[in-house]
C-alpha positions in Angstrom: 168.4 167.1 72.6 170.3 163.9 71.7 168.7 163.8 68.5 167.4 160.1 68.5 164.1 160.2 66.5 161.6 157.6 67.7 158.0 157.3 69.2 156.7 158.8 72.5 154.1 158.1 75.1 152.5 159.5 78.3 150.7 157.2 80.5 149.5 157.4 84.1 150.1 154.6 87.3 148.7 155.2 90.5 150.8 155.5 93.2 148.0 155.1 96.4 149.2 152.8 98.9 145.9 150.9 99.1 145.3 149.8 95.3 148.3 147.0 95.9 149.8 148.4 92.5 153.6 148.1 91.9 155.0 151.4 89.6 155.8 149.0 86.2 155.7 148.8 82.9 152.5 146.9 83.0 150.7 149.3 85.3 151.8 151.8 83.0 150.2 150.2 80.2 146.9 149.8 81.8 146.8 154.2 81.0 147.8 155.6 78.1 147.2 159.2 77.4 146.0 160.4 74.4 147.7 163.4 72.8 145.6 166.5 71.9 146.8 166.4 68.5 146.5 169.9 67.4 148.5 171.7 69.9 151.8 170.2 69.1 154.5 172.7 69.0 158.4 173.4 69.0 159.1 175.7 72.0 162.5 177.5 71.8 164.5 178.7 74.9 163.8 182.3 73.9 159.7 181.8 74.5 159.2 181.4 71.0 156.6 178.4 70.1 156.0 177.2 66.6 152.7 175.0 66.2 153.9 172.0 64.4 151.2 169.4 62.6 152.6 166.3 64.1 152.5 162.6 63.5 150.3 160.7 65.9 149.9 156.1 65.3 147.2 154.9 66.5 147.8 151.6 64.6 150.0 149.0 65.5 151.3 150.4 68.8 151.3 148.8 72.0 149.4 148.7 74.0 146.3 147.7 71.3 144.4 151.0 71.1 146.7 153.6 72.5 148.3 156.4 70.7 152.4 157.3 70.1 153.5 160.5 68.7 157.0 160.6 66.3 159.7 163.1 67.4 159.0 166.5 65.2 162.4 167.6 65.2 164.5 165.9 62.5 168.0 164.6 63.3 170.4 165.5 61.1 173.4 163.5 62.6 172.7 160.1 64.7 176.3 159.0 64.0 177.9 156.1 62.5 176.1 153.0 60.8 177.1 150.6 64.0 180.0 150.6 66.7 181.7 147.7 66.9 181.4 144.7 69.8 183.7 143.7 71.3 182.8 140.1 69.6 183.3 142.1 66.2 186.7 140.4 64.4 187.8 141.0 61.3 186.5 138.2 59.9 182.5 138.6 60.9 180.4 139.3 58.0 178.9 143.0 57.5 181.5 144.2 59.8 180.8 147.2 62.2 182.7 150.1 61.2 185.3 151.4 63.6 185.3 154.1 65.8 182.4 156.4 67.4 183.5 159.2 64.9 183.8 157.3 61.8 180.8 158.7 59.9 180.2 157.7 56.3 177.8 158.3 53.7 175.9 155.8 51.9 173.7 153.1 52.2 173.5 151.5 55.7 174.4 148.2 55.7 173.1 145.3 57.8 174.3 144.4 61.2 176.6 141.5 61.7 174.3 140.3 64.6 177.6 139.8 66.9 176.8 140.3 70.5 177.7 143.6 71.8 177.5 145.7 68.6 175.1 148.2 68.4 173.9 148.4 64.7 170.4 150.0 64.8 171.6 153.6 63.8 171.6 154.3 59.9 171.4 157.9 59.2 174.4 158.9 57.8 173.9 162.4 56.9 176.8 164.0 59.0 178.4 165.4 56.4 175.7 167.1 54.5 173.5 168.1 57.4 170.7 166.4 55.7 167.5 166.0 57.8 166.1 162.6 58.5 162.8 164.9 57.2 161.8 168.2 56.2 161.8 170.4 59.3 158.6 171.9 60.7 160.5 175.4 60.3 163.7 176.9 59.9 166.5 175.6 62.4 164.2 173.1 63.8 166.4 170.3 63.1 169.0 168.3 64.8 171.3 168.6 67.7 170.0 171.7 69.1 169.9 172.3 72.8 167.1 175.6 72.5 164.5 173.7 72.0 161.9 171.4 73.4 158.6 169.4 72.3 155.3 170.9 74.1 152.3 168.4 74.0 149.3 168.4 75.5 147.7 165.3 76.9 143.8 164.5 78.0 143.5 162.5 81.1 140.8 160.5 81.5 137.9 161.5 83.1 137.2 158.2 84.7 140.3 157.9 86.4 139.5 158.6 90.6 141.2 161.5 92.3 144.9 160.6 93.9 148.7 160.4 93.7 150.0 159.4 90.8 152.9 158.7 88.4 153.3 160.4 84.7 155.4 158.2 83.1 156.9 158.6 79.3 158.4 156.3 77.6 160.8 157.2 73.8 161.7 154.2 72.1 164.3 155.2 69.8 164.4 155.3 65.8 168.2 155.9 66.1 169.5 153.1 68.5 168.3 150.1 69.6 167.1 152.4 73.0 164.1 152.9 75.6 164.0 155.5 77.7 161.4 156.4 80.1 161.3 159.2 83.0 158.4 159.6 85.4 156.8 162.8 87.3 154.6 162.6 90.7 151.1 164.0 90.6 147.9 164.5 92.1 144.9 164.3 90.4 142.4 166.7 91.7 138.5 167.1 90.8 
């Protein structure tokens, strides 16, 4: 719903007592799920799913071999081009702009590299409502809160039944952001 852009990932750590495994980003790693590329969709509040052709990397992601899949929804707002740290003087080249609400058009400018200052987002299209990309469908853009990515993962056939985590991990186009959030499950044969 925030609107961030970015790449996504599912991957799978398992949480049995007896493998001596500890629930981090490297055991996270070691699973990666691919994405069943042809049922990505938009699903709207109202039950209503539009099939989207989505954009999948299998090419210079980490880890080597694995596969990401890009946001479908296109922001059309992700705010200013940098808020200011509190290192930030008057003086420091490329200045931050002031102010969380100080949107401006134009071309983004680089970051003054000043502790602090978050510089990473550059999609100033506040004021026109121009999408980062042409929407999948009508509406299917920006800040909504209606709607929702579906995907559809494969899990590996190889991996034993038991308790595990699903973790996904967004690093973000907008800011200079990872988030991550994690499910239990059980594998069952």
């Amino acid at each position: 719903m925030a609107s961030h852009g970015g790449g996504y990932q599912f991957r799978l750590c398992r949480a049995e007592a007896d493998t001596n495994q500890s629930l981090s980003e490297a055991c996270f790693q070691q699973t990666p799920l691919e994405f069943v590329t042809e049922k990505q969709a938009i699903y709207f509040k109202n039950g209503t799913m539009v099939p989207v052709k989505g954009t999948f990397v299998t090419e210079g992601v980490w880890p080597v071999g694995s596969m990401w899949a890009m946001i479908p929804i296109p922001s059309d707002c992700l705010g200013p081009r940098c808020i200011p740290g509190p290192n930030d003087t008057d003086s420091t080249p490329n200045k931050c702009l002031p102010g969380e609400d100080d949107l401006v058009d134009g071309p983004c400018v680089p970051c003054p590299g000043t502790p602090g200052s978050d510089c990473s987002r550059c999609d100033n299209y506040c004021h026109s409502k121009k999408p980062a990309f042409e929407p999948h469908c009508p509406g299917c853009q920006g800040n909504r809160h209606d709607m929702a990515i579906r995907d559809v993962v494969k899990v590996p056939a190889n991996l034993p039944p038991g308790k595990y985590v699903l973790g996904f991990r967004l690093d973000c186009e907008a800011t200079a952001q990872v988030w991550n959030s994690c499910s239990d499950i059980t594998l069952v044969r």
